[in-house]
N, C-alpha and C positions, 0 to 999 in steps of 0.2 A: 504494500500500500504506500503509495506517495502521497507526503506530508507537505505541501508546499505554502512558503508563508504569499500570504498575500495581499495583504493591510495590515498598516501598523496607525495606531488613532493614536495623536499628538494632541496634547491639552492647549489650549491657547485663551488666551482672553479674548480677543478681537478678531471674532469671526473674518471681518470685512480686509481686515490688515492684514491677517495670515494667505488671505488666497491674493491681496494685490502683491506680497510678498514671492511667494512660491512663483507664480506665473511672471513675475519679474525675471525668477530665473533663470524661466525657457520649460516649465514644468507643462504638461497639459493638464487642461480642464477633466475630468473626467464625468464628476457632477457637482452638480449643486442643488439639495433639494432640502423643502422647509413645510414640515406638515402644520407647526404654528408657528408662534414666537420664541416657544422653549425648546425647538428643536429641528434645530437642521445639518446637514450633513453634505461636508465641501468634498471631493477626490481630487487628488491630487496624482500625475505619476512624471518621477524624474524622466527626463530623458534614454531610451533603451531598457528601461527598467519594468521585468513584470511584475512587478508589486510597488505597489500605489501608498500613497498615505492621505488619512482622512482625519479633519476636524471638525468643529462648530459649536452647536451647541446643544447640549444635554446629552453628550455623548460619553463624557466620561468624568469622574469624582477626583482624578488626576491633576495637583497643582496644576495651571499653565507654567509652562516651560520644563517642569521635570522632569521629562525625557531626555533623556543623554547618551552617549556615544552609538547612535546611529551612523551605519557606515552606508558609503556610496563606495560602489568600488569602480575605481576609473583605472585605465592603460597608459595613461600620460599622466601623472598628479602635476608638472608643471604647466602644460596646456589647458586642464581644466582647474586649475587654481586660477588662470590667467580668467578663464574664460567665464568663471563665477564674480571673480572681480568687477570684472568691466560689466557685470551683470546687475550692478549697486550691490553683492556680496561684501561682509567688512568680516573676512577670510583670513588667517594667516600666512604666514610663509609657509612653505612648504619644511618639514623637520623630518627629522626620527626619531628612534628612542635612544638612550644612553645603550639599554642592558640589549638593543640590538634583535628585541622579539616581538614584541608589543608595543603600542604606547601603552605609558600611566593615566589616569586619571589627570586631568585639572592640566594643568601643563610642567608638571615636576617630569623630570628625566629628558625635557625636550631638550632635541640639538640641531641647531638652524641645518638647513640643508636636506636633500632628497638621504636617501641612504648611502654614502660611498661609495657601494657596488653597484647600486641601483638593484637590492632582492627584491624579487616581489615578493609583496606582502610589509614590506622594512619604511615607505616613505608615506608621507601625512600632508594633509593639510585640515585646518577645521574653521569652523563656525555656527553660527547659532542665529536661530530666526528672533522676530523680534521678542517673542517672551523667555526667548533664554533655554529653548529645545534645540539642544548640541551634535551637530552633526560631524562627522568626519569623514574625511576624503581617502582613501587607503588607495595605492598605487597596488596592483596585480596584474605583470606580464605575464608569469608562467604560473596555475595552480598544481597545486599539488596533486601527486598523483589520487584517482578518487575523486573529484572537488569538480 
């Protein structure tokens, strides 16, 4: 049986900010539906990506912003770090981690620059929409065997 994720619901305050945000990106509309005042349901999906992310409102008991390290995984992390930027993204530089496997939490263990080798899986970049739901950019040339 195949388990595939396919929504992940982001808390937000401001309905109306979050989708002029997202589609700022270059994300598509998926939906947008509102059966009253207390609840409606935005979709959102990155680019290439088959799974979508959805918010609004009376979707979920979830701080806004509490959502953290959501990855996007791209092939270039410099060209789409560039490409989020010019996008009105306020993105970091591109890093790694110190211990060279992961990143950390928060930005402890961050070291400017893509990986040295360039692993994949080894280089970053992040950001966060406006209520503070943390996304990260993870570089992936080759997966791993399995993946």
């Amino acid at each position: 049986m195949d388990f595939k994720l396919e929504v992940i619901v982001l808390p937000v305050s401001d309905v109306d900010r979050a989708k002029e945000f997202y589609l700022g990106l270059g994300w598509r509309l998926d939906a947008d539906f509102a059966t009253d005042a207390k609840f409606r349901v935005v979709q959102v999906t990155p680019p290439g990506s088959p799974a979508s992310v959805i918010f609004g409102a009376g979707l979920t008991n979830a701080a806004p912003g509490s959502s953290q390290g959501l990855h996007l995984v791209v092939d270039d992390i410099e060209a789409a770090r560039a490409e989020l930027a010019g996008q009105g993204a306020d993105i970091s530089e591109v890093f790694h981690d110190a211990g060279g496997v992961f990143h950390h939490a928060g930005v402890d263990g961050r070291v400017p620059g893509p990986d040295p080798q360039r692993t994949s899986y080894a280089s970053f970049a992040s950001f966060d929409d406006p209520d503070g739901n943390g996304w990260v950019l993870q570089e992936i040339t080759k997966r791993l065997p399995g993946r």
